[in-house]
PyMOL Python script that loads the backbone (N, CA, C, O; Angstrom):
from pymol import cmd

cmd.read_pdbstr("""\
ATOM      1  N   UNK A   1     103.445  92.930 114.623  1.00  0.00           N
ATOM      2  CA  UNK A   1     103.230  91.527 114.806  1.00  0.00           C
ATOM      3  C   UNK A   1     102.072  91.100 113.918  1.00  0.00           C
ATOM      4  O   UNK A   1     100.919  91.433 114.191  1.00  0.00           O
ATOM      5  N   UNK A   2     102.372  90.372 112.870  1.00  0.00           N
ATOM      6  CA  UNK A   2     101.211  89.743 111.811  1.00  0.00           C
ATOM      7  C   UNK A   2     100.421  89.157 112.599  1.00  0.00           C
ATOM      8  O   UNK A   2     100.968  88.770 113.631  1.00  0.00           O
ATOM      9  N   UNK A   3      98.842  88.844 112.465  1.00  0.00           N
ATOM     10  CA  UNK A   3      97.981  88.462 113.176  1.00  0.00           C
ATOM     11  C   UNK A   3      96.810  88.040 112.339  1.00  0.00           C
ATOM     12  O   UNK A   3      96.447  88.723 111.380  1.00  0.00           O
ATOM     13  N   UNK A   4      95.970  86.474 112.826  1.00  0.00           N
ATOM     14  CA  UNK A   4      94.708  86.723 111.916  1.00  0.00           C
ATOM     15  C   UNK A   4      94.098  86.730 112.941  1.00  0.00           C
ATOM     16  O   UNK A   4      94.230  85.745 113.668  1.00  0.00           O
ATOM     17  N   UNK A   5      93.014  88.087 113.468  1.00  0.00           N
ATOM     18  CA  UNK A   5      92.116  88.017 114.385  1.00  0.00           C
ATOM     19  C   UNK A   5      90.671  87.045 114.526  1.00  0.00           C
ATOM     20  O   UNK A   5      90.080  86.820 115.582  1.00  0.00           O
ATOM     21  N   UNK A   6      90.345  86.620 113.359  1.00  0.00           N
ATOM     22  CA  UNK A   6      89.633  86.076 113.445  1.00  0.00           C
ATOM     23  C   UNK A   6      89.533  84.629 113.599  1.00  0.00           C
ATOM     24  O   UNK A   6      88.541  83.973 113.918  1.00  0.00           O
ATOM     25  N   UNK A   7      90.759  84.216 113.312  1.00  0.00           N
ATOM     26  CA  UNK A   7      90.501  82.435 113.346  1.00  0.00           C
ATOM     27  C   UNK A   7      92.044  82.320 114.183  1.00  0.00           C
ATOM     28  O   UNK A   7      91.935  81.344 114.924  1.00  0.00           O
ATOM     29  N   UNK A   8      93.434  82.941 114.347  1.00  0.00           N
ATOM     30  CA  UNK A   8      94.073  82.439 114.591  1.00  0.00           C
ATOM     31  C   UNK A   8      94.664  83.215 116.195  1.00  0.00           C
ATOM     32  O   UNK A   8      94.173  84.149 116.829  1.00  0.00           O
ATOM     33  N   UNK A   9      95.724  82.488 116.432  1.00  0.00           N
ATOM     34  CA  UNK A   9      96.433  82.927 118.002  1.00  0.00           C
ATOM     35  C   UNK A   9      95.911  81.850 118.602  1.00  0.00           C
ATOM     36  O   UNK A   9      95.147  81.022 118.105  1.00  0.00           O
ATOM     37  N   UNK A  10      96.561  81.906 120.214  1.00  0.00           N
ATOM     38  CA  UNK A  10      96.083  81.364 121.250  1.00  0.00           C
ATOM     39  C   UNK A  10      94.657  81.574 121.496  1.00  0.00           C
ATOM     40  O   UNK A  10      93.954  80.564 121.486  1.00  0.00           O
ATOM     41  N   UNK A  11      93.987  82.950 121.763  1.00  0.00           N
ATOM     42  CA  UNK A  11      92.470  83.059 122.185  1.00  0.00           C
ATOM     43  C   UNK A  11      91.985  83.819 120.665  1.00  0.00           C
ATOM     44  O   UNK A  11      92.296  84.980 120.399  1.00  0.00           O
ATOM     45  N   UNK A  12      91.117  82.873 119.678  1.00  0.00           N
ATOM     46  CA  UNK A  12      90.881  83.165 118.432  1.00  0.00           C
ATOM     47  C   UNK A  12      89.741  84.175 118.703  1.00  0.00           C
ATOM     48  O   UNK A  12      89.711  84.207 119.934  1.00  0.00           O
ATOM     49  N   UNK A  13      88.957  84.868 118.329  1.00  0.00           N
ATOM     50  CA  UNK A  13      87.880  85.803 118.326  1.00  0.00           C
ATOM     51  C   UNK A  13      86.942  84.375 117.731  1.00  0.00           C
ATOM     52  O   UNK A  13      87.418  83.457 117.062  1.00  0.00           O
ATOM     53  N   UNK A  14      85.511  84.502 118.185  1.00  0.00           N
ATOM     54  CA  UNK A  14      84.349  83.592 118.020  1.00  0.00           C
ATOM     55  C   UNK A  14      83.799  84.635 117.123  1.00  0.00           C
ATOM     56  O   UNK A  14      83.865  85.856 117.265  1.00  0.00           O
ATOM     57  N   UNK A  15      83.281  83.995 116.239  1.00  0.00           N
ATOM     58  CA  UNK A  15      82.785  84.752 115.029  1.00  0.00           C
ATOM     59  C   UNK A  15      81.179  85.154 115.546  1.00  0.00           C
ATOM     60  O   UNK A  15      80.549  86.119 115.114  1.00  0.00           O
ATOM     61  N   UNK A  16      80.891  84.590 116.137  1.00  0.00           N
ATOM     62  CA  UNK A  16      79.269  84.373 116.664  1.00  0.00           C
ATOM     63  C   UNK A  16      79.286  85.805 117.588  1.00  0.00           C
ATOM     64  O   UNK A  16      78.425  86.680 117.496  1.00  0.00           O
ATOM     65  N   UNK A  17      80.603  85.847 118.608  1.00  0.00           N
ATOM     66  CA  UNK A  17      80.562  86.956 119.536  1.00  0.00           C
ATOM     67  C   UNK A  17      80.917  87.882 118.912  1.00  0.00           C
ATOM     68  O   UNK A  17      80.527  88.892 119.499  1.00  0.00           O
ATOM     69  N   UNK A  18      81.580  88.186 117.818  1.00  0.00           N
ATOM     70  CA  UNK A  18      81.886  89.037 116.616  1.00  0.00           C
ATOM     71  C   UNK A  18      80.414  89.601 116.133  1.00  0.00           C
ATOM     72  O   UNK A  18      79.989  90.757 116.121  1.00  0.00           O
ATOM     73  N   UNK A  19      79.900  88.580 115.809  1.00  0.00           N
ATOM     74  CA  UNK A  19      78.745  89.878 114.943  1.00  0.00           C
ATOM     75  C   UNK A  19      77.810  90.049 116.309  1.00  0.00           C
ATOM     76  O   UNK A  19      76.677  90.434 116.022  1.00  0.00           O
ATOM     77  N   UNK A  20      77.955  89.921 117.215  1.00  0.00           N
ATOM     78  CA  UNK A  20      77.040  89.623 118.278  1.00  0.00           C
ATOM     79  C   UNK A  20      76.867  91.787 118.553  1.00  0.00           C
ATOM     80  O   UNK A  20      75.962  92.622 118.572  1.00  0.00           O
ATOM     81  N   UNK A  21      78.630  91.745 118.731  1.00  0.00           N
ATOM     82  CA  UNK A  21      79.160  92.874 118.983  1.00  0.00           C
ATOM     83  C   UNK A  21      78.906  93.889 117.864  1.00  0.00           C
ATOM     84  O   UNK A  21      78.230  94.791 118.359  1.00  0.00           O
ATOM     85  N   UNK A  22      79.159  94.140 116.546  1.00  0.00           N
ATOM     86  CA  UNK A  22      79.116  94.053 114.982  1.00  0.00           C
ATOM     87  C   UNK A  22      77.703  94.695 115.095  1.00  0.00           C
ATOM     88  O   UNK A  22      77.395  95.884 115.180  1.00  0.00           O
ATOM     89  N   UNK A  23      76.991  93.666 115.073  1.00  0.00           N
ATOM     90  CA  UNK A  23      75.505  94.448 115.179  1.00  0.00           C
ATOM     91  C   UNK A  23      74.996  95.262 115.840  1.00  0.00           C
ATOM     92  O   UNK A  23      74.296  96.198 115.454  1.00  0.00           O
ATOM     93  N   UNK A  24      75.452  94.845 117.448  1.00  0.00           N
ATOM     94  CA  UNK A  24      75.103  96.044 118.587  1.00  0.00           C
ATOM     95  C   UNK A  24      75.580  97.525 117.804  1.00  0.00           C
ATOM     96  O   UNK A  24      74.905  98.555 117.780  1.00  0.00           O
ATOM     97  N   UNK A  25      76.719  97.352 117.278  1.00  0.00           N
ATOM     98  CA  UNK A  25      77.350  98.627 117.524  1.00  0.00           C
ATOM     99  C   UNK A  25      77.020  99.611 115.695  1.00  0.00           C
ATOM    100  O   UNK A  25      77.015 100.807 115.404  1.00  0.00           O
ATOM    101  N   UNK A  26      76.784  98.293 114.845  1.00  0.00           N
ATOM    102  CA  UNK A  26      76.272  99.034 113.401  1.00  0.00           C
ATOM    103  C   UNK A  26      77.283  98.853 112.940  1.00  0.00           C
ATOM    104  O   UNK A  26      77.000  99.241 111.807  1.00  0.00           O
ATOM    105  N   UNK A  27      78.529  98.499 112.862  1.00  0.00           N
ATOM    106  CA  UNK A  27      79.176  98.288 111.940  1.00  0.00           C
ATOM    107  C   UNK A  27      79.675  96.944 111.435  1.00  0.00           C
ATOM    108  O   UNK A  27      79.160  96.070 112.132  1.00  0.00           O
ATOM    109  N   UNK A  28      80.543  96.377 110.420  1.00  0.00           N
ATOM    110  CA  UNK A  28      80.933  94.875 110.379  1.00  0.00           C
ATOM    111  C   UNK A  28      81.531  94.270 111.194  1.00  0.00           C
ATOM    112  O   UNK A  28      82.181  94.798 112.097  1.00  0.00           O
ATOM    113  N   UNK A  29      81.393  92.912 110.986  1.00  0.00           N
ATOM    114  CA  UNK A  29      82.141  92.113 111.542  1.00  0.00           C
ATOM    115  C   UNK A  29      83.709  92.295 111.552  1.00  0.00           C
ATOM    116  O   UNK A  29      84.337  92.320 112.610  1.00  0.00           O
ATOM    117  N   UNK A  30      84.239  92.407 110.450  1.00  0.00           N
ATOM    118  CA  UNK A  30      85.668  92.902 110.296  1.00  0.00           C
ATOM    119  C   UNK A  30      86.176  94.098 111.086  1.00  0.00           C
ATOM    120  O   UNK A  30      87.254  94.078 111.680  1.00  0.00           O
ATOM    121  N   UNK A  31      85.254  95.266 111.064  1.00  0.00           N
ATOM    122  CA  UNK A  31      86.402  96.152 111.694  1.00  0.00           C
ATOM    123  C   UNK A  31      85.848  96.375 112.898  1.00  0.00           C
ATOM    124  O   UNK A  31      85.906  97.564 113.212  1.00  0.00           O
ATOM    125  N   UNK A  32      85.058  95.304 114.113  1.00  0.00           N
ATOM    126  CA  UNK A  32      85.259  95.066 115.104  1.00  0.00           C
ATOM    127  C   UNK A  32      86.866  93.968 115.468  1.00  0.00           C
ATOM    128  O   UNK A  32      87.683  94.176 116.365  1.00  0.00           O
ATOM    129  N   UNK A  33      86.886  92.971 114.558  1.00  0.00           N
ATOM    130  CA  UNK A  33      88.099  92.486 114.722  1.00  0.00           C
ATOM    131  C   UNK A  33      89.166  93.308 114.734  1.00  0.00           C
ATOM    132  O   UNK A  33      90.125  93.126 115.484  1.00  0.00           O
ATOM    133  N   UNK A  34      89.084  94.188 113.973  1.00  0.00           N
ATOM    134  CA  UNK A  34      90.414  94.709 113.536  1.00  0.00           C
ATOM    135  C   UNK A  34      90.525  95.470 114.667  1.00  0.00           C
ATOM    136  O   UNK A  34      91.496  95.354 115.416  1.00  0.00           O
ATOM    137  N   UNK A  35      89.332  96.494 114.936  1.00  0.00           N
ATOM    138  CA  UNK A  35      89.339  97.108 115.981  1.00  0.00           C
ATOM    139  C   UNK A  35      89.519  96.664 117.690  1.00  0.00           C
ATOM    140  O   UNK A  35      89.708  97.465 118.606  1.00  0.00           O
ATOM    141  N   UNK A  36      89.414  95.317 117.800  1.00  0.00           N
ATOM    142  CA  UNK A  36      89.942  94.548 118.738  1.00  0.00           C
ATOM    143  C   UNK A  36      91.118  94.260 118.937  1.00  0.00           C
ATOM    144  O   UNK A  36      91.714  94.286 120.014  1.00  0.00           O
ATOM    145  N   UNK A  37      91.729  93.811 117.348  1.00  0.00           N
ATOM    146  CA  UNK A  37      93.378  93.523 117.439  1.00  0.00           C
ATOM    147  C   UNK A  37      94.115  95.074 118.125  1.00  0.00           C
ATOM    148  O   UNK A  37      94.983  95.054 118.997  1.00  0.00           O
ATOM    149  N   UNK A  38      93.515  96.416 117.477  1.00  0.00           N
ATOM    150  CA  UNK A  38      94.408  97.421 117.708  1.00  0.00           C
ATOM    151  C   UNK A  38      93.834  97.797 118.861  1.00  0.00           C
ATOM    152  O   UNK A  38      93.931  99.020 118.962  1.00  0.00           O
ATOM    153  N   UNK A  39      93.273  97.311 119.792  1.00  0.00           N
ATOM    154  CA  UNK A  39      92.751  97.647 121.250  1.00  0.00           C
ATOM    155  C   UNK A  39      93.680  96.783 122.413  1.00  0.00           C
ATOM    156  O   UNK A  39      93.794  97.097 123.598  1.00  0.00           O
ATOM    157  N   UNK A  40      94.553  95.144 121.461  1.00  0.00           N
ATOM    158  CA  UNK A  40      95.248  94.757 122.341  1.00  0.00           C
ATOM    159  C   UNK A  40      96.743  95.289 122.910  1.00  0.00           C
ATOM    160  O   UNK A  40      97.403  94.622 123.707  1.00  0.00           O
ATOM    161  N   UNK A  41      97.219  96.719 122.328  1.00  0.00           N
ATOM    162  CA  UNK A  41      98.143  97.403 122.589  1.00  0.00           C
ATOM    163  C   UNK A  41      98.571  98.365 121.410  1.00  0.00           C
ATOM    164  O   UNK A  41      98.423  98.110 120.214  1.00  0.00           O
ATOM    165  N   UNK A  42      99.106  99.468 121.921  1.00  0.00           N
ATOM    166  CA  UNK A  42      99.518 100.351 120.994  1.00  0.00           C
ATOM    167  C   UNK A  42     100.855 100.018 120.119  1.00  0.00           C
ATOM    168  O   UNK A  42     101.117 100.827 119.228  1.00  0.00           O
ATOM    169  N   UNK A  43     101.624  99.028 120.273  1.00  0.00           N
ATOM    170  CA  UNK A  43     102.267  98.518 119.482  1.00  0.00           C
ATOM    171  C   UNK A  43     101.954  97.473 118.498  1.00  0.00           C
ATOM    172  O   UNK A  43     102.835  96.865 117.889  1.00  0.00           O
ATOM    173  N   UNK A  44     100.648  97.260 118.338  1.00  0.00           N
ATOM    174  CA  UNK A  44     100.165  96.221 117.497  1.00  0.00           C
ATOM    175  C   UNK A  44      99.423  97.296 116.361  1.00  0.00           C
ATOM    176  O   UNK A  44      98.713  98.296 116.473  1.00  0.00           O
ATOM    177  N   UNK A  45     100.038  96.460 115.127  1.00  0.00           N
ATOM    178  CA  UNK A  45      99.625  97.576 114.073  1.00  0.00           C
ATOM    179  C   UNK A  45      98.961  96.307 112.832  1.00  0.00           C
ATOM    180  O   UNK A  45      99.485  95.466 112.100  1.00  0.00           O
ATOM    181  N   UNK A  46      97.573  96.752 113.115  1.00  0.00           N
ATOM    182  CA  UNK A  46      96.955  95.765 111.558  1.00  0.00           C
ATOM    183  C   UNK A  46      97.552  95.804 110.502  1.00  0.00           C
ATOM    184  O   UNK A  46      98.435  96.652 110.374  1.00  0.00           O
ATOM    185  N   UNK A  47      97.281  94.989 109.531  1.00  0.00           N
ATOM    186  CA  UNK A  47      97.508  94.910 108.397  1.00  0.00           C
ATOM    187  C   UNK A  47      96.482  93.854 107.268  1.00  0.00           C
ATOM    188  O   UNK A  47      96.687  92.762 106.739  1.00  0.00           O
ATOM    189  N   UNK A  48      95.239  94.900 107.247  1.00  0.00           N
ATOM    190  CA  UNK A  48      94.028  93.586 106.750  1.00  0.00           C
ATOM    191  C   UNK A  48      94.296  93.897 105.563  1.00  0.00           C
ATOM    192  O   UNK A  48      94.824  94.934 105.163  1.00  0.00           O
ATOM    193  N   UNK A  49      93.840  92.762 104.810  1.00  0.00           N
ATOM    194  CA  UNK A  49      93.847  93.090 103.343  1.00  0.00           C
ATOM    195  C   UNK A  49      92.239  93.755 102.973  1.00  0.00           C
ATOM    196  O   UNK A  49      91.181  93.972 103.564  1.00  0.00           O
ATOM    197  N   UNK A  50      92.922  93.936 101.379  1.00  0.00           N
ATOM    198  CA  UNK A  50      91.567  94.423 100.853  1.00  0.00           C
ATOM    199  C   UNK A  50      91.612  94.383  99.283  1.00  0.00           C
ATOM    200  O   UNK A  50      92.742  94.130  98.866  1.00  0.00           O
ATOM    201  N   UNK A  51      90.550  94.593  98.194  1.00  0.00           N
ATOM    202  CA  UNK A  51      90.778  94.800  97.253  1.00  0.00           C
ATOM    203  C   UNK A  51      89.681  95.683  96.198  1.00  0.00           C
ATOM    204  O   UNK A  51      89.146  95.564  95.096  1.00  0.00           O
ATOM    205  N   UNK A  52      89.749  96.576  97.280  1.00  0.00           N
ATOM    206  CA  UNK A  52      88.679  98.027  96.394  1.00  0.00           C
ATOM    207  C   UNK A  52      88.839  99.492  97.595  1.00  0.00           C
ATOM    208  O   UNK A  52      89.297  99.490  98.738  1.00  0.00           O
ATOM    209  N   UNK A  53      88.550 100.065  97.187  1.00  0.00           N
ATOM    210  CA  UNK A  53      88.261 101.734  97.947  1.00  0.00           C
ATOM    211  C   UNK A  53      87.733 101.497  98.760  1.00  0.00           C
ATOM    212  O   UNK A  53      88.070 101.963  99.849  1.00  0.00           O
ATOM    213  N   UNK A  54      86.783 100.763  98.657  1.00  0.00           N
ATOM    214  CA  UNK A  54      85.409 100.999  99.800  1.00  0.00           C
ATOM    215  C   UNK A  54      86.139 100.251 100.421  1.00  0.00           C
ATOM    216  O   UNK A  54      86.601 100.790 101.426  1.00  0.00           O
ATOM    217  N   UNK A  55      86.380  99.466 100.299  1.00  0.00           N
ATOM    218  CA  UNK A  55      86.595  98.187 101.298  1.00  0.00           C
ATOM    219  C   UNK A  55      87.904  98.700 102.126  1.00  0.00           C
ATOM    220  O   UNK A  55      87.919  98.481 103.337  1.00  0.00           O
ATOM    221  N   UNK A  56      88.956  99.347 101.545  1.00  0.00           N
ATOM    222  CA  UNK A  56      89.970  99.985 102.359  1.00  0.00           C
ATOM    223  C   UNK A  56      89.568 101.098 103.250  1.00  0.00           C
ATOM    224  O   UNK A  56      90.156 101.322 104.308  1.00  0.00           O
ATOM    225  N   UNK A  57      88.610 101.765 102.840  1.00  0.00           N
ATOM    226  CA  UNK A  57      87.984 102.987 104.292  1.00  0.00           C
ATOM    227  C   UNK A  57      87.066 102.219 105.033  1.00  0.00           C
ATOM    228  O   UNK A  57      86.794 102.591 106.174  1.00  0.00           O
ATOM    229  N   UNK A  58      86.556 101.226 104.576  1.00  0.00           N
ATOM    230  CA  UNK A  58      85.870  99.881 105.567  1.00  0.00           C
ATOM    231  C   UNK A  58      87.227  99.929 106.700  1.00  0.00           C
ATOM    232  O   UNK A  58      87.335 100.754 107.607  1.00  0.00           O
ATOM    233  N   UNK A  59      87.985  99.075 106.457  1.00  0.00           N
ATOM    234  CA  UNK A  59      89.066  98.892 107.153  1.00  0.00           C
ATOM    235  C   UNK A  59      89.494 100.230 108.125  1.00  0.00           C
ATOM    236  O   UNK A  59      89.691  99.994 109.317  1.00  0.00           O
ATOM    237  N   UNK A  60      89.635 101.571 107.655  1.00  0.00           N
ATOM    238  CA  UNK A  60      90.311 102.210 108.157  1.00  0.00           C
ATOM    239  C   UNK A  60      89.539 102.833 109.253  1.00  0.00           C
ATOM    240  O   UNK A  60      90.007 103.324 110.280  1.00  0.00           O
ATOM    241  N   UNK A  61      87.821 102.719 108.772  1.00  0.00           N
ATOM    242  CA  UNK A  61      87.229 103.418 109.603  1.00  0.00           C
ATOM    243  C   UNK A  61      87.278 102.362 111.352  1.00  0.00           C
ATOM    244  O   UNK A  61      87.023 102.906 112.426  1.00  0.00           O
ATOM    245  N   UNK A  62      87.546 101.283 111.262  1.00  0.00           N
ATOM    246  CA  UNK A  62      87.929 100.202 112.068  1.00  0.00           C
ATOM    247  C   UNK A  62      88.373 101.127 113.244  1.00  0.00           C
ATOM    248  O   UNK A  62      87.864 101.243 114.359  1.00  0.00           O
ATOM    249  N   UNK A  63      89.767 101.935 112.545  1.00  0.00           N
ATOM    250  CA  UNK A  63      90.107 102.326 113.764  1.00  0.00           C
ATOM    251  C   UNK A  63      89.875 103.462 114.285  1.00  0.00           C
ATOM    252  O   UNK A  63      90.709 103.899 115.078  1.00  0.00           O
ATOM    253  N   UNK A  64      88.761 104.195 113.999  1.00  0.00           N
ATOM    254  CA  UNK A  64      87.498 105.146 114.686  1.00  0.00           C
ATOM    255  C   UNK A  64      86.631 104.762 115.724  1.00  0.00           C
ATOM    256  O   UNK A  64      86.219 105.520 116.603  1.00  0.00           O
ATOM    257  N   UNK A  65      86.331 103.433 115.589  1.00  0.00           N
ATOM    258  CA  UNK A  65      85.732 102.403 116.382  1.00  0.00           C
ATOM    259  C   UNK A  65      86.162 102.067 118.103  1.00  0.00           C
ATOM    260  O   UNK A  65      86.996 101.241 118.474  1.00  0.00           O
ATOM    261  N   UNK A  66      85.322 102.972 118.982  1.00  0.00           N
ATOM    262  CA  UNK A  66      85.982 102.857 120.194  1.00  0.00           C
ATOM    263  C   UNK A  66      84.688 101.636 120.830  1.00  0.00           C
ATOM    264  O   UNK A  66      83.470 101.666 120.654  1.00  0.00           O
ATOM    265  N   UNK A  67      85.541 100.626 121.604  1.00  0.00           N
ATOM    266  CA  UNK A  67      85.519  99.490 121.957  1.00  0.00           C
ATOM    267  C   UNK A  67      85.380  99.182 123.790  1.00  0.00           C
ATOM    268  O   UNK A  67      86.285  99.080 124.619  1.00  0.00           O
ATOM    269  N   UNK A  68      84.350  99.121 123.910  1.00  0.00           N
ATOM    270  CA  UNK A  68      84.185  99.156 125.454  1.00  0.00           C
ATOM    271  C   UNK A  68      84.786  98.444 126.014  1.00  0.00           C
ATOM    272  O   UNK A  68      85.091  97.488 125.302  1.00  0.00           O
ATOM    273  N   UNK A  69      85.162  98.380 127.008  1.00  0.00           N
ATOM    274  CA  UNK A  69      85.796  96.919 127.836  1.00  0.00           C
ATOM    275  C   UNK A  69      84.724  96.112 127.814  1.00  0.00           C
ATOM    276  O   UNK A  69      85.056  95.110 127.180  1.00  0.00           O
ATOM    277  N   UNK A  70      83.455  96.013 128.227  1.00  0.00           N
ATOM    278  CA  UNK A  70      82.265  95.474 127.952  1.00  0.00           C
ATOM    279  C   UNK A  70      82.617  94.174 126.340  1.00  0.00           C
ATOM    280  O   UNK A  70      82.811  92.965 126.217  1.00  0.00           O
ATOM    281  N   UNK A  71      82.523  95.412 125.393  1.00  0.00           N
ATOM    282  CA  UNK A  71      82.479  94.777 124.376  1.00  0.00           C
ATOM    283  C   UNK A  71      83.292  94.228 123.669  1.00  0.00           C
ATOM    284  O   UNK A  71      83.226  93.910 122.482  1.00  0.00           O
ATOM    285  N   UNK A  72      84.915  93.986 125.190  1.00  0.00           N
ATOM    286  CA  UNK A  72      86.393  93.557 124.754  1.00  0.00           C
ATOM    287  C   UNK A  72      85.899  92.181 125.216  1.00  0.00           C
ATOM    288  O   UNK A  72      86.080  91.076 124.705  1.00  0.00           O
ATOM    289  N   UNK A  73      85.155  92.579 126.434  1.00  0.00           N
ATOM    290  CA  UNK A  73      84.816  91.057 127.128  1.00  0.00           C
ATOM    291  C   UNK A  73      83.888  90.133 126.499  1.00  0.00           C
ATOM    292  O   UNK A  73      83.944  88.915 126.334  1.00  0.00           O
ATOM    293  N   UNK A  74      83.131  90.898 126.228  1.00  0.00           N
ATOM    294  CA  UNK A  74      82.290  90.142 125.010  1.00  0.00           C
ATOM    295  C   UNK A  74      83.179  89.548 124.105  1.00  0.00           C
ATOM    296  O   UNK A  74      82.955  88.341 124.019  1.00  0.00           O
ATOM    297  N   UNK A  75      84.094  89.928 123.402  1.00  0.00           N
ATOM    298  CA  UNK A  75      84.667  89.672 122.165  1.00  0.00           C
ATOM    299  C   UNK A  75      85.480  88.086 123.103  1.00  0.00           C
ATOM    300  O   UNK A  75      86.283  87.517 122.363  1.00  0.00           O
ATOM    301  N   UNK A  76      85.380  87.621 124.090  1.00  0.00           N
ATOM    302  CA  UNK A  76      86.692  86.822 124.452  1.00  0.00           C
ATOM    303  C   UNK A  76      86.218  86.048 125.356  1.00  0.00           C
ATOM    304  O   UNK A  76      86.612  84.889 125.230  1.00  0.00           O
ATOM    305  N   UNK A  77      85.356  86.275 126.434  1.00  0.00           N
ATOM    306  CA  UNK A  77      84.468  85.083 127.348  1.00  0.00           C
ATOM    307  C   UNK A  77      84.122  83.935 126.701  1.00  0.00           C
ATOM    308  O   UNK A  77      83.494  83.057 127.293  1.00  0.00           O
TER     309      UNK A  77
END
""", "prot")
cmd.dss("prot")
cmd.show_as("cartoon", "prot")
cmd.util.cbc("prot")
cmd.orient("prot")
């Protein structure tokens, strides 16, 4: 299911509660999103773009990123 976590759907991710989370945890803003989208079920499969190396193991390390319920709720209150 294509998705933009950050601005689009019914309940959009707040960019503010994004890095809020992002920072707590040391990594970007992005692959808390991403890492949020693939926390809303195991049938949901990202697909972020990118356009360099780094920036694609940016992305991938996303989904190394374990995500508290805490910091699901954060992402969505």
């Amino acid at each position: 299911m294509p998705n933009f976590p950050l601005g689009g759907g019914a309940r959009p991710l707040d960019a503010d509660r994004l890095d809020a989370v992002a920072a707590r945890l040391g990594v970007t803003t992005a692959q808390v999103a991403i890492a949020a989208l693939l926390a809303t079920s195991p049938s949901v499969l990202a697909i972020p773009g990118t356009g360099s190396l780094d920036h694609l193991a940016e992305n991938l390390a996303a989904d190394r990123l374990d995500l508290t319920d805490q910091d699901l709720a954060d992402l969505r209150s």
